[in-house]
C-alpha positions in Angstrom: 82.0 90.9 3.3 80.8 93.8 1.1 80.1 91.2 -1.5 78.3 88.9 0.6 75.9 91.1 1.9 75.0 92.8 -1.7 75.0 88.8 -3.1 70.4 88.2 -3.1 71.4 84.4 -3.0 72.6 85.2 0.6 70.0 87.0 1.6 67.2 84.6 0.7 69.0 81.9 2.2 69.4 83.9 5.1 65.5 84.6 5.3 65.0 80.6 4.5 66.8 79.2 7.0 65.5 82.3 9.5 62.2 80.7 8.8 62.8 77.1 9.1 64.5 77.9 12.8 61.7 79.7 13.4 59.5 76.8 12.6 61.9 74.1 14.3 61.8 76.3 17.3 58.0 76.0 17.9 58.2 72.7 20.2 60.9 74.3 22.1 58.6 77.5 22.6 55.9 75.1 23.8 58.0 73.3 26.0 59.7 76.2 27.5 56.2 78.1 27.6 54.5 74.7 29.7 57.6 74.3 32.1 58.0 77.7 32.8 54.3 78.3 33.7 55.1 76.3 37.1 57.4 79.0 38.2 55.7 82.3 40.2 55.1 85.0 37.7 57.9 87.4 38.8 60.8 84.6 37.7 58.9 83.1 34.5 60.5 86.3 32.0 64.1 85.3 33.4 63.5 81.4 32.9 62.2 82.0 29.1 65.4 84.4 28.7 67.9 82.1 30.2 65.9 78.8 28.5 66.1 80.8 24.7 69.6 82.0 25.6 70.6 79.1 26.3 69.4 77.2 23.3 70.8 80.2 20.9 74.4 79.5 22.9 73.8 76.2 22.4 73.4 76.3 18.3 76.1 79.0 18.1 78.7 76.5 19.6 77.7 73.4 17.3 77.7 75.8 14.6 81.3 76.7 15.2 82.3 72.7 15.8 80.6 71.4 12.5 83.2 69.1 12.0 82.5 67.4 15.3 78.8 67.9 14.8 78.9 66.2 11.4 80.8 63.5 12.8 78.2 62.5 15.1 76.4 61.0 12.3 79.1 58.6 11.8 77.9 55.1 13.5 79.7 54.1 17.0 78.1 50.8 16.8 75.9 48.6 15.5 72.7 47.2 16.8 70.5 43.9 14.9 72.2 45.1 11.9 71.4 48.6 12.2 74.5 51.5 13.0 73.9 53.5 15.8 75.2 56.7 15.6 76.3 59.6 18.1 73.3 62.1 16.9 70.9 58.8 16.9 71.7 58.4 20.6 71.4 62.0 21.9 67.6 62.0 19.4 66.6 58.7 21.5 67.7 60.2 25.0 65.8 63.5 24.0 62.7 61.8 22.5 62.4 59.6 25.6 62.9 62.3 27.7 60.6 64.4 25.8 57.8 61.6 26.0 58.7 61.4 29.7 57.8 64.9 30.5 55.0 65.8 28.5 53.1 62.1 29.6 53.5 63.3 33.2 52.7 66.9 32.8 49.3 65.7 30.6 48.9 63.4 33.8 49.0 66.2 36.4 46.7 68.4 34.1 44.6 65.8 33.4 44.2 63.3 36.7 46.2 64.2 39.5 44.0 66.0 42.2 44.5 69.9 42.5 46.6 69.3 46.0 49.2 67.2 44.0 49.6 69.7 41.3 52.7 72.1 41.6 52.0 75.3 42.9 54.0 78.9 41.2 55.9 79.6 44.3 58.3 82.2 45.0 62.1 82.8 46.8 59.9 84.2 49.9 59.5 80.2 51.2 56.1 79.9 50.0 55.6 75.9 49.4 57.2 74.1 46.5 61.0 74.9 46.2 61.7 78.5 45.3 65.3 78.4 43.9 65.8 75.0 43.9 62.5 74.4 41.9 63.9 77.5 39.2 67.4 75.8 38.6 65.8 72.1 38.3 63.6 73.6 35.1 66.0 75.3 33.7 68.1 72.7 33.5 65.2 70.6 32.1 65.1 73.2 29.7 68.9 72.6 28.9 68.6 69.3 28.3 66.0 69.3 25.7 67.4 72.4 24.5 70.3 70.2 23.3 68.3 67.8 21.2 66.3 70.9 19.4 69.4 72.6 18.9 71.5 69.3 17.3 68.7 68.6 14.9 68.3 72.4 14.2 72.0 72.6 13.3 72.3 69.4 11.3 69.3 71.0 8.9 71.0 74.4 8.8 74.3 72.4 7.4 72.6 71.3 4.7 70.8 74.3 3.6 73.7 76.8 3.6 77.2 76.6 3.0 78.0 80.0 4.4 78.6 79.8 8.3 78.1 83.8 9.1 75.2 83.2 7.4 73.7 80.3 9.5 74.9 82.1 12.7 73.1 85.5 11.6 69.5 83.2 11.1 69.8 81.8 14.5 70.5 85.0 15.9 67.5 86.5 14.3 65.4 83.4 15.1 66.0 83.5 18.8 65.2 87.0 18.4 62.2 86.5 17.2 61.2 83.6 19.6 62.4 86.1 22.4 59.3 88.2 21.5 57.1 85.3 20.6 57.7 83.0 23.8 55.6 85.3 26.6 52.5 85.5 24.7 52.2 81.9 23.8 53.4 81.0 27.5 50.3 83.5 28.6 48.0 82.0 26.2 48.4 78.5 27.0 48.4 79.7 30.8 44.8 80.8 30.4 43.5 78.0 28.0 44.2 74.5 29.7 42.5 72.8 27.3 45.0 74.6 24.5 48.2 73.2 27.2 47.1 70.0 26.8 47.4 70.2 23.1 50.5 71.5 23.3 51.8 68.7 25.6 50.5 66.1 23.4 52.4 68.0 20.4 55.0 67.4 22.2 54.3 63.8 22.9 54.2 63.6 18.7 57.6 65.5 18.7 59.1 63.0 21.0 58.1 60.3 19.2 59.4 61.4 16.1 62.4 62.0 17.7 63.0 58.2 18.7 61.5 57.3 15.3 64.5 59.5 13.7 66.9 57.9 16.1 66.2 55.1 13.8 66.4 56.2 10.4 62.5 56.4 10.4 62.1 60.0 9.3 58.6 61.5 10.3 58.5 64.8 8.5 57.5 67.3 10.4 55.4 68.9 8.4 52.9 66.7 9.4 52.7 67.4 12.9 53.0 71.0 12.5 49.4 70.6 10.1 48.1 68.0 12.6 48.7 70.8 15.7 47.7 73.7 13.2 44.8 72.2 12.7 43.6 70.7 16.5 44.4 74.2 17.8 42.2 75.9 15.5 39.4 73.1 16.1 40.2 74.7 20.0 40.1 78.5 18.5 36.9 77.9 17.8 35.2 75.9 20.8 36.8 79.3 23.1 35.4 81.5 20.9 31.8 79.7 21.2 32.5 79.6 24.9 33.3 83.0 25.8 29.9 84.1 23.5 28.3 81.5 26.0 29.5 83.3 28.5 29.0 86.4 27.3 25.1 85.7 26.3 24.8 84.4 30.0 26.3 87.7 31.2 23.7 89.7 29.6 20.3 87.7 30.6 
């Protein structure tokens, strides 16, 4: 152990693969962020714990079954010629799922009239479900959490043989996105026009996930420059509006 943690190879491997879950987490921040912003403010902190926790849990266990996780790549069947394999199923569930959700919450942002949007409620009976409406997003949450965490895995396999080290960077990663998660959920809260950026980054997520459920890889790095790049477009169009605002203010 001594010699593993004095060996520099492992620690910038460690700080690699940090960074990449880091990265790979973003569109599970965002989605976890836009879900839980339907909850009432006083149980939105315990959904983003549960939703992170759950997805660290989540890594942790595929992470200690790498030989089953590595044999969902194997193909189960074949399809027009093509295999279809146990991790190309659970990336086409997810990525359908994934386009599902963020179609219909761009819809309710976007269209549906302000009486058919969900309203924050709380476990005092106030209207839309209370409990009931907490349990069915985090399990949402679980279900996507699943796809993010197989495909976060999988790349952590072939970046580092060491398996205390892989478990270390998703335990610092989480960390991280522990911190990270209430200020983005906050900020995208107060911006809509930033939520429905997210949502459609998470459209482009889910559509590289069913792309990748067919061995037609979209790297991300183009998304993530695509977003990077819209949402500072948006940076600047609520910086001119709040010096609108401002200017107003003072006539």
């Amino acid at each position: 152990m001594t010699t593993l943690l004095l060996d520099p190879n492992v620690w910038f491997a460690f700080g690699m693969l940090t960074a990449l879950e880091i990265v790979l987490g973003i569109d599970n921040i965002i989605f976890i962020s836009i879900l839980v912003g339907r909850l009432p403010p006083e149980q939105r902190d315990k959904a983003r714990r549960l939703g992170l926790g759950f997805a660290m849990g989540m890594r942790l266990l595929l992470l200690l079954s790498l030989s089953w996780v590595m044999g969902l790549t194997a193909d189960l069947f074949t399809v027009a010629g093509r295999g279809i394999s146990g991790r190309d199923l659970v990336l086409l569930l997810g990525g359908l799922f994934l386009l599902y959700k963020a179609s219909h919450e761009i819809f309710v942002e976007v269209e549906a009239r302000e009486e058919q949007r969900p309203k924050p409620t709380s476990d005092s009976g106030t209207p839309g479900g209370g409990s009931a409406q907490f349990w069915g997003i985090i399990g949402q949450i679980a279900v996507i959490d699943i796809v993010f965490s197989l495909d976060s895995v999988i790349t952590a396999v072939g970046m580092v043989d060491q398996i205390s080290v892989m478990v270390a960077a998703v335990v610092a990663s989480v960390a991280v996105m522990l911190v990270a998660a209430k200020p983005i959920g906050d900020f995208v809260d107060r911006h809509p026009s930033v939520k429905v950026l997210a949502l459609a980054f998470l459209v482009m997520v889910g559509m590289a996930l069913t792309a990748e459920a067919f061995d037609q890889h979209v790297p991300k790095g183009y998304i993530y420059v695509s977003m990077a790049f819209s949402l500072a477009v948006e940076a600047l169009n609520i910086r001119a509006r709040a010096r609108r605002k401002a200017l107003v203010a003072t006539e």
